[in-house]
Kinemage of the C-alpha trace (Angstrom):
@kinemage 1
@onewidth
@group {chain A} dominant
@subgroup {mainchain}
@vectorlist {calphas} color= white
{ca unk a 1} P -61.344 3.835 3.259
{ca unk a 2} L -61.187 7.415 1.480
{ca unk a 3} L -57.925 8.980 2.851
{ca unk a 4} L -59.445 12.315 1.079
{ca unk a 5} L -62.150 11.704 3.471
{ca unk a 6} L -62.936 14.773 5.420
{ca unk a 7} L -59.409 16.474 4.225
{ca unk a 8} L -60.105 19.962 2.708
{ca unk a 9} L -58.478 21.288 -0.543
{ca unk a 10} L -57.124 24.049 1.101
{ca unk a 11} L -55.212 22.006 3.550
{ca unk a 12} L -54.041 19.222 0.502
{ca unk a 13} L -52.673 22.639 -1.243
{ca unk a 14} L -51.203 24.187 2.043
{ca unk a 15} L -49.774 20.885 3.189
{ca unk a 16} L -48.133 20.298 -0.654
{ca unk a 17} L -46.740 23.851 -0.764
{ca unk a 18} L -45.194 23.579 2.723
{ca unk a 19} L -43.832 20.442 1.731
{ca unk a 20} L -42.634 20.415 -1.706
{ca unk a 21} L -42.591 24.530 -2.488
{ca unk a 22} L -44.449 26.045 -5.130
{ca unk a 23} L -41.425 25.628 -7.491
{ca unk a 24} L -40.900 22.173 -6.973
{ca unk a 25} L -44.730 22.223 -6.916
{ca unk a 26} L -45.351 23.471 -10.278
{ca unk a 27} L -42.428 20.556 -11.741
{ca unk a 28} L -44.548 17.972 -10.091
{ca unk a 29} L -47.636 19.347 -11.725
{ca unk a 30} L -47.342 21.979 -14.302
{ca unk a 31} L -50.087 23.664 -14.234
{ca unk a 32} L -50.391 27.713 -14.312
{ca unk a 33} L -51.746 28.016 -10.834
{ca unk a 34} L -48.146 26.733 -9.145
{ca unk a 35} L -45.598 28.463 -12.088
{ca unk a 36} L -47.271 31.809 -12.534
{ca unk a 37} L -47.520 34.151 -9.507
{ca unk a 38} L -48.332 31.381 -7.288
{ca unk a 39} L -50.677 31.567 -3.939
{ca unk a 40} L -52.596 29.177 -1.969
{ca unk a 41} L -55.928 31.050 -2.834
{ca unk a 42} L -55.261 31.581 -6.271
{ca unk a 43} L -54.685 27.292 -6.517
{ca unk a 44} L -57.974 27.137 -4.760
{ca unk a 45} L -59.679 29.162 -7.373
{ca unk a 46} L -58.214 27.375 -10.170
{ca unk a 47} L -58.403 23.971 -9.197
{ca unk a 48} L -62.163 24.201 -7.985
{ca unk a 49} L -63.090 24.848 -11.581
{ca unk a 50} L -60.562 22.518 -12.997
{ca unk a 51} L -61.314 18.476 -12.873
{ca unk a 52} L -58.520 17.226 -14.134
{ca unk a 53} L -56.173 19.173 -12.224
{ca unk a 54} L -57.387 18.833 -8.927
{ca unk a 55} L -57.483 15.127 -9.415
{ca unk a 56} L -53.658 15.882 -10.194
{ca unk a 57} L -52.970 17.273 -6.941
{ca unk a 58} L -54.897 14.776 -4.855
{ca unk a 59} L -52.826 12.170 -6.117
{ca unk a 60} L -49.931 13.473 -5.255
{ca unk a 61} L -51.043 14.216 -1.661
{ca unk a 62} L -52.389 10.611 -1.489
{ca unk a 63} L -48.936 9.281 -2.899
{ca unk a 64} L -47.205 11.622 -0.383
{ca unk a 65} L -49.462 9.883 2.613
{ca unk a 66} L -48.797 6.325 1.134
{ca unk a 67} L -44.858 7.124 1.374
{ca unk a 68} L -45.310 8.510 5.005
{ca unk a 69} L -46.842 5.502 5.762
{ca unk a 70} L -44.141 3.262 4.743
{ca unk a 71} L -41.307 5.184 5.443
């Protein structure tokens, strides 16, 4: 089963940034879109037109689901 399955990008990036912070965010990944004048929409932009980053991202929100899961 695809746990990405019918989960949006905005809410991966709204859930992250709730969770972790855009700071901590942008440690985790280090990409411009979470250390330089961060927003939710602005990620969204970037990380449509950006592969490898958005495959980035979605692991961690799949790693952050696994850990939930066996916490």
């Amino acid at each position: 089963m695809d746990p990405l399955h019918g989960v949006t990008l905005e809410k991966i990036v709204t859930e992250l940034v709730e969770e972790f912070g855009f700071e901590r965010l942008g440690k985790l990944i280090p990409i411009n879109c979470f250390i330089n004048e961060p927003s939710v929409k602005s990620s969204l932009k970037f990380l449509r037109k950006t592969p490898w980053a958005r495959t980035k991202v979605e692991e961690l929100y799949i790693n952050r689901i696994v850990n939930i899961r066996n916490s």
